[in-house]
N, CA, C and O atoms as a GROMACS GRO file, in nm:
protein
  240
    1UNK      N    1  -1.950  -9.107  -9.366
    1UNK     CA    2  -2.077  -9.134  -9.433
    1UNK      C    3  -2.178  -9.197  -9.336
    1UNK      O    4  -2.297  -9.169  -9.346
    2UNK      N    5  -2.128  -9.291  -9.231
    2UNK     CA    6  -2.240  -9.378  -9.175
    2UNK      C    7  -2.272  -9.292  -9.017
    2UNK      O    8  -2.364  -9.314  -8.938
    3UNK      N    9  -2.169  -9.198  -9.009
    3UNK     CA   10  -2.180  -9.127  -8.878
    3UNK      C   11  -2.288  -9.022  -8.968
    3UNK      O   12  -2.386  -8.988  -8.900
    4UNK      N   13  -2.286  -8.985  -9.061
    4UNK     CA   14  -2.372  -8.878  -9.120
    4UNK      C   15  -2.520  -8.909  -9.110
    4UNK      O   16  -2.606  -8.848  -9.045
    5UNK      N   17  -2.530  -9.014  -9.185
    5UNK     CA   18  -2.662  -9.102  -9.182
    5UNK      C   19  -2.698  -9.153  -9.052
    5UNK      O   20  -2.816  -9.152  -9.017
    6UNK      N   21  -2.615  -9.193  -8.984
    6UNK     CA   22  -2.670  -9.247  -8.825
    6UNK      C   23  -2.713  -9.104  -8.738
    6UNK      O   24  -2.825  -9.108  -8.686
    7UNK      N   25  -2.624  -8.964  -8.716
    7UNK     CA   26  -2.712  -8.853  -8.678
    7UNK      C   27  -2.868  -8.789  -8.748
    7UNK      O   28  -2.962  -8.748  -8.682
    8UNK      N   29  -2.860  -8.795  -8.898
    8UNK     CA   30  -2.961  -8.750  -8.961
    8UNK      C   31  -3.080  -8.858  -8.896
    8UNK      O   32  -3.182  -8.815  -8.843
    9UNK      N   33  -3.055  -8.986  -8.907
    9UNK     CA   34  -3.148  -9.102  -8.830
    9UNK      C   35  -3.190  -9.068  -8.746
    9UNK      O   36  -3.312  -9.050  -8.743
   10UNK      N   37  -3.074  -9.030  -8.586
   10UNK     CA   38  -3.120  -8.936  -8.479
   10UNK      C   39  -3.190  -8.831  -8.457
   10UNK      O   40  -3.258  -8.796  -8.360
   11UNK      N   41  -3.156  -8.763  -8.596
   11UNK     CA   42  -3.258  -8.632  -8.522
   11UNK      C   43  -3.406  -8.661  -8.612
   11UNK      O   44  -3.513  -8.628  -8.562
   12UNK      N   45  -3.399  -8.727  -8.752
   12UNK     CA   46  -3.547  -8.762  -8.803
   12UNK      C   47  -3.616  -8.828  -8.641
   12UNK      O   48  -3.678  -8.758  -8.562
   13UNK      N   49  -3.593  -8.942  -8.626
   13UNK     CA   50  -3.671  -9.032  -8.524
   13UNK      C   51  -3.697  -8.923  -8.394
   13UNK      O   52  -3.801  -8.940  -8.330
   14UNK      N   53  -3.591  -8.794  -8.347
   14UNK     CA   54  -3.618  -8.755  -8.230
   14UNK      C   55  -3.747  -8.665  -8.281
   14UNK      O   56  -3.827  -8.652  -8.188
   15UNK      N   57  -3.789  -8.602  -8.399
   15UNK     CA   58  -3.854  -8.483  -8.440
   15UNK      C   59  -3.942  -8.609  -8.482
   15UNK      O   60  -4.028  -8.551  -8.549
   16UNK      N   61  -3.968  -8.708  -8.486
   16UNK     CA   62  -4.064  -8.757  -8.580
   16UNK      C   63  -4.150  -8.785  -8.397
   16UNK      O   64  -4.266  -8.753  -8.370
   17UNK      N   65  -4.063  -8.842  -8.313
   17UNK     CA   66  -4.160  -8.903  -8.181
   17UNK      C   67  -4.176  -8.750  -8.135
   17UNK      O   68  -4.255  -8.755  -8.040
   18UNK      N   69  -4.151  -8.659  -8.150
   18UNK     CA   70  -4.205  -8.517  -8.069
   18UNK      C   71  -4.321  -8.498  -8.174
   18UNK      O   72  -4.391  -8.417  -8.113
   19UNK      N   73  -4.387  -8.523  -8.298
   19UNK     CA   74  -4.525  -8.481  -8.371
   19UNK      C   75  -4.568  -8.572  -8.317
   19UNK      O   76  -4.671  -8.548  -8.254
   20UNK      N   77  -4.514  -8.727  -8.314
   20UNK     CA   78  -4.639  -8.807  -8.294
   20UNK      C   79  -4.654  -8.783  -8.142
   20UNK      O   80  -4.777  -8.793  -8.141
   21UNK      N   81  -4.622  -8.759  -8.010
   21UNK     CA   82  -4.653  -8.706  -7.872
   21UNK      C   83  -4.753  -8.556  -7.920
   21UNK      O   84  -4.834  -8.510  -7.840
   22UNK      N   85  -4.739  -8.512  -8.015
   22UNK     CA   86  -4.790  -8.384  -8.022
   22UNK      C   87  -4.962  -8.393  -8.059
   22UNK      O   88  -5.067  -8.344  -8.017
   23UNK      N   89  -4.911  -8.500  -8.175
   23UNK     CA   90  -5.021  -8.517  -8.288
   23UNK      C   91  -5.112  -8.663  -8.174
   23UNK      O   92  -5.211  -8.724  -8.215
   24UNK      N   93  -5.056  -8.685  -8.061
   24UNK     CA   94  -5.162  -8.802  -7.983
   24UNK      C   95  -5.248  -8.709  -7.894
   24UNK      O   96  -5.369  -8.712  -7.869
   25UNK      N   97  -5.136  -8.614  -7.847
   25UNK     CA   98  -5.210  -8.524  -7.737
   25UNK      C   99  -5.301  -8.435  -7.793
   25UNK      O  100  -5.401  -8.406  -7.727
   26UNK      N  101  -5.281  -8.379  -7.919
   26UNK     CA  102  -5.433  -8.334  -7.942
   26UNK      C  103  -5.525  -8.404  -7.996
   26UNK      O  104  -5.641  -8.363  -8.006
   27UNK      N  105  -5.496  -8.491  -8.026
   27UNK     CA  106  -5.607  -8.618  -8.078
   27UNK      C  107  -5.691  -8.663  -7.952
   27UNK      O  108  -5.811  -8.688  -7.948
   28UNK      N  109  -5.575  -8.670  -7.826
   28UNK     CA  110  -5.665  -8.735  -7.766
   28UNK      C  111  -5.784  -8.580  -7.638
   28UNK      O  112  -5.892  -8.595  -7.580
   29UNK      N  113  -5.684  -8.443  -7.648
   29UNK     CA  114  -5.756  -8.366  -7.593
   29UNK      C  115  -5.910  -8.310  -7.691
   29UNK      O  116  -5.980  -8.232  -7.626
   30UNK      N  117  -5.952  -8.336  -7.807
   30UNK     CA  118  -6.022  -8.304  -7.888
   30UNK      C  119  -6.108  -8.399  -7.853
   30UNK      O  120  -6.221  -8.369  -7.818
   31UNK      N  121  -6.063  -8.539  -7.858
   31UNK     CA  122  -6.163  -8.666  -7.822
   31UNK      C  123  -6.229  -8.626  -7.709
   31UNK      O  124  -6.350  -8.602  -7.707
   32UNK      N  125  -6.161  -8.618  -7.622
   32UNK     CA  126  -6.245  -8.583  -7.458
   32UNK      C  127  -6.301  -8.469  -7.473
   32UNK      O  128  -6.417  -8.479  -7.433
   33UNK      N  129  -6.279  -8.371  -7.509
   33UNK     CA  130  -6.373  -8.251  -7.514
   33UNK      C  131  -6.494  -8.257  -7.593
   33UNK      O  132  -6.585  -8.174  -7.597
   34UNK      N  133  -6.480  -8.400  -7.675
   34UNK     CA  134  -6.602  -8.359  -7.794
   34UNK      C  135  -6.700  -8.481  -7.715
   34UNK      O  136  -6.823  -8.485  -7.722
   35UNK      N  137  -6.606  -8.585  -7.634
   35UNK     CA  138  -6.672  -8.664  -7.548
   35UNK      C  139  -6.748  -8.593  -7.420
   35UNK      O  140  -6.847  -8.649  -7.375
   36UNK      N  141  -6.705  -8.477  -7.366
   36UNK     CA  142  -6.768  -8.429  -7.238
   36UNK      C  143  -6.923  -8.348  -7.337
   36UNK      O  144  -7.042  -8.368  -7.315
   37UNK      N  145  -6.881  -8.290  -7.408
   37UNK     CA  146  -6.998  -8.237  -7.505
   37UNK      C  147  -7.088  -8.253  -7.506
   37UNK      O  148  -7.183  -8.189  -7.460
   38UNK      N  149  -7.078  -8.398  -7.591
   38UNK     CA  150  -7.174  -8.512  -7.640
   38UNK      C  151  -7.255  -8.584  -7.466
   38UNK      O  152  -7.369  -8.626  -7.449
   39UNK      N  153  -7.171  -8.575  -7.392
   39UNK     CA  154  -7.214  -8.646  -7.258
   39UNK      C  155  -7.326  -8.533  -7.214
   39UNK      O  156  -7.440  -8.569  -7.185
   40UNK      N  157  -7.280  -8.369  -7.212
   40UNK     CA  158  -7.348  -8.294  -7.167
   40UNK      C  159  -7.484  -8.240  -7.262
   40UNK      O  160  -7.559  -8.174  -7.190
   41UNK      N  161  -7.510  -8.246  -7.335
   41UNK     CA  162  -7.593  -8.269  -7.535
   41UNK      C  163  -7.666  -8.350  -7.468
   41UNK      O  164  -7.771  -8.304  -7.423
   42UNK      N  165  -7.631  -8.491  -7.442
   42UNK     CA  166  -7.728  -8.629  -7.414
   42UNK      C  167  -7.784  -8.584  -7.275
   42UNK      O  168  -7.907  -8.587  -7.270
   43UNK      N  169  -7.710  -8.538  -7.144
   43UNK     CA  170  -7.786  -8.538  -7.026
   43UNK      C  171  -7.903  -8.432  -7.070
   43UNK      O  172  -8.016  -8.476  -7.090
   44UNK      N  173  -7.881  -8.319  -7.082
   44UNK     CA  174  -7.989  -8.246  -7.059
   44UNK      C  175  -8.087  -8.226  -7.169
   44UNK      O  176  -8.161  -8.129  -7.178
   45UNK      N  177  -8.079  -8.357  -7.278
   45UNK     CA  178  -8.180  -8.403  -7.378
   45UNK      C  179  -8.280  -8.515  -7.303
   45UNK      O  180  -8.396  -8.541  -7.335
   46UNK      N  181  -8.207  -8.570  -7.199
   46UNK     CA  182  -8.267  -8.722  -7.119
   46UNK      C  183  -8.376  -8.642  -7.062
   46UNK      O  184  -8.497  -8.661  -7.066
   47UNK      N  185  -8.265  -8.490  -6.975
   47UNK     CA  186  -8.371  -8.402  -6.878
   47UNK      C  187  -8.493  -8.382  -6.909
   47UNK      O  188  -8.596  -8.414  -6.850
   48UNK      N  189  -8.465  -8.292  -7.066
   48UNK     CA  190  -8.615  -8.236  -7.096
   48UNK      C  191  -8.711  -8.382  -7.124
   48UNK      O  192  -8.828  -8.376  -7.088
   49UNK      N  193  -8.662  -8.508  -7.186
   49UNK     CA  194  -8.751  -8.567  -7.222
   49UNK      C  195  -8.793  -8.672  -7.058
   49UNK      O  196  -8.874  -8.764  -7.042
   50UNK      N  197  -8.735  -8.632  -7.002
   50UNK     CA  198  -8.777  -8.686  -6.842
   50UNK      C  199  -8.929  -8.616  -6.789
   50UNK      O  200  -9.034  -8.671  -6.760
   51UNK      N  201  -8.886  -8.450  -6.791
   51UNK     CA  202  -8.995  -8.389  -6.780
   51UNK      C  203  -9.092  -8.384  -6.842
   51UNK      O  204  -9.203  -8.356  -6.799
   52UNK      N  205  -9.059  -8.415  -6.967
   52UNK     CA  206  -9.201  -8.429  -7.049
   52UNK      C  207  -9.273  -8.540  -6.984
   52UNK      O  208  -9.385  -8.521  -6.937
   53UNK      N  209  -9.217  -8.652  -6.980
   53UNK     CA  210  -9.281  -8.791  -6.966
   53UNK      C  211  -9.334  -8.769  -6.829
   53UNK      O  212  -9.441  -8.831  -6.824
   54UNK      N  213  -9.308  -8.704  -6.700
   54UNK     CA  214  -9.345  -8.725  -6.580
   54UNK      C  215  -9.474  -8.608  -6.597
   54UNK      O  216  -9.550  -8.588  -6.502
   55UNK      N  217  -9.491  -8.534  -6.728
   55UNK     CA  218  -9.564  -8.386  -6.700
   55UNK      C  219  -9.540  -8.264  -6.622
   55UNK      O  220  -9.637  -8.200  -6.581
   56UNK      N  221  -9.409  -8.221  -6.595
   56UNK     CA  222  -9.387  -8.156  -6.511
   56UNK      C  223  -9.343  -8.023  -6.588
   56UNK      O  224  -9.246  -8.038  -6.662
   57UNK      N  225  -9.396  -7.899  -6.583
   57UNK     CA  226  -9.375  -7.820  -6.642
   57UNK      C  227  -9.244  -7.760  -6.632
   57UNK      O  228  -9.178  -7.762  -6.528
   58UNK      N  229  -9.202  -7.698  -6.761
   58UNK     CA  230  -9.010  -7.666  -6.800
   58UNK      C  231  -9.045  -7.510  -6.761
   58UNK      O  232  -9.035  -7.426  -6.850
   59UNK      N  233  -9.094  -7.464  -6.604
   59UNK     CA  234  -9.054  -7.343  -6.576
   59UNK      C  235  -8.946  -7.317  -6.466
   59UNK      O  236  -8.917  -7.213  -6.406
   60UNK      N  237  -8.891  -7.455  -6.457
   60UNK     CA  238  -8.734  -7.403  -6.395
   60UNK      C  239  -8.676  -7.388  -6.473
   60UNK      O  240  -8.560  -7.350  -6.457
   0.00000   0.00000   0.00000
């Protein structure tokens, strides 16, 4: 009985830490991608409103 319950223990906890490694790594590859995004969104919003402010015309 307690060897039964002590493997079932083993393999819940081994399958439970392989989602949560699974479920961090795309949590955290989604974060950074939505972070490079947002970084690249904000620079070339700074750009255009750079050029506006200096008057420099947006024909590059």
């Amino acid at each position: 009985m307690t060897l039964k319950v002590n493997f079932y223990l083993k393999v819940y906890f081994r399958i439970y830490n392989e989602i949560q490694m699974i479920f961090i790594n795309l949590l955290f590859s989604y974060s950074y991608k939505t972070y490079f995004h947002y970084m690249k969104i904000t620079t070339i919003y700074e750009g255009i409103l750079y050029k506006q402010k200096e008057g420099i015309s947006n024909k590059d």
